[in-house]
N, C-alpha and C positions, 0 to 999 in steps of 0.2 A: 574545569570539570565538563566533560561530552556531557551534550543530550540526550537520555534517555529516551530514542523513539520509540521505544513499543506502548510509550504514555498516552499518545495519541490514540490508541485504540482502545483505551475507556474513554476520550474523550467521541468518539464516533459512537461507544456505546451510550451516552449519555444524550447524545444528540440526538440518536436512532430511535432510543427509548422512554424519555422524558417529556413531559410540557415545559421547556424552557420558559414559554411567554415569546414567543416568537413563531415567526410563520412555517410550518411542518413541513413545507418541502424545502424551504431553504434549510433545514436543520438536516433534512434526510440528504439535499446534496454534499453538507460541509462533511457530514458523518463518513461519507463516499470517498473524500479527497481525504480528510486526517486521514483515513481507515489506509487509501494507497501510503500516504506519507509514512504511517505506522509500519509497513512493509517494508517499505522502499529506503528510509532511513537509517532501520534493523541489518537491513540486507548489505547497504554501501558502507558501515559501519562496518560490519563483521569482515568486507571488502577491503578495507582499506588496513584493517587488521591483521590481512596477509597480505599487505604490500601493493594493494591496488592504485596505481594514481591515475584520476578522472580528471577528465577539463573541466569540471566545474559548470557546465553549461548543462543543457536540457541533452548534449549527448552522453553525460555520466548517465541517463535513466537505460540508455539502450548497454553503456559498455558493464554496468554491473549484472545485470541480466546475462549477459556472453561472457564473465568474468563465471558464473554458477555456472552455468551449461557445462562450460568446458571442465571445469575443474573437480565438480562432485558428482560425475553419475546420474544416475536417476534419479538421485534428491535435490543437485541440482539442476538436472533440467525441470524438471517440476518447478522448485521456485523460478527456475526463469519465465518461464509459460505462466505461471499466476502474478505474476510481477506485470507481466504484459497486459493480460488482463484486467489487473487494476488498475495500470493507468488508461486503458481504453475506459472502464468505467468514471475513473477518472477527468480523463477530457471529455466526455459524455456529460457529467454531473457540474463540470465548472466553466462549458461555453456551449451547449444548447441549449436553445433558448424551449425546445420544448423535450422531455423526460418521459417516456412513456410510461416505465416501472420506475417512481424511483426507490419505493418502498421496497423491493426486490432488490434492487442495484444495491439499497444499502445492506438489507440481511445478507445479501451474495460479498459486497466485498470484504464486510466485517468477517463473517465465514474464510472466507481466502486469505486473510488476512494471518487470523488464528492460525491456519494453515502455516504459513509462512515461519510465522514464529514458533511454532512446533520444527518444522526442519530444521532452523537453523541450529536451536536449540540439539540437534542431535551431530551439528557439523562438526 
C-alpha cells in the first residue's frame, strides 16, 4: 500500500500548532520540511500516476515541478512555482543555521501547501 503523503501536513499542523514538549522552532522548522514533503510527495505521486519516471535522486524534486508546468496550464504552472517555493523554504528551515521568520515560513508553507492539494485535487 502507497503513502498517503498529504498526512504529513497534519503532521506540520500539529507541529506549527501544539506544545509538543519540545523546542518551538525546531517543531516550526520540521512543520516547514513535512509541510514541502506533504506537497511534493502528493505532487510525484499523482506524477508517477501518469507515467512519470524520476531518478530517484534530489533531481526528481526539479523534474516533477517541469513534469506540472508542462502538462496542465495554469494549474500547473502554479503548483510548479509553489513547489519551488517550498522547497526553498525548505532548505531554508533544514540547513540554516539561523531563520529569521520561522513562524511565517511555517504559516506560509502550510498555506502553500493546502494550496497544492487543492489543485491537484482538481487535476
Amino acid at each position: 500500500m502507497n503513502f498517503e503523503w498529504a498526512k504529513f501536513l497534519s503532521v506540520a499542523d500539529v507541529l506549527s500548532s501544539t506544545d509538543v514538549g519540545a523546542d518551538r522552532e525546531a517543531c516550526l522548522r520540521s512543520a516547514v520540511s513535512r509541510s514541502y514533503y506533504a506537497a511534493f510527495g502528493s505532487a510525484r505521486s499523482h506524477a508517477r500516476e501518469r507515467r512519470l519516471q524520476t531518478r530517484q535522486s534530489a533531481a526528481e524534486h526539479g523534474e516533477v515541478s517541469v513534469f506540472f508546468a508542462q502538462k496542465y496550464g495554469d494549474a500547473g504552472g502554479e503548483i510548479a512555482k509553489i513547489l519551488s517555493r517550498l522547497r526553498t523554504n525548505r532548505n531554508i528551515a533544514d540547513y540554516d543555521d539561523a531563520c529569521e521568520d520561522v513562524e511565517g515560513l511555517s504559516t506560509e508553507s502550510i498555506a502553500y501547501t493546502r494550496r497544492v492539494l487543492d489543485l491537484l485535487a482538481t487535476l
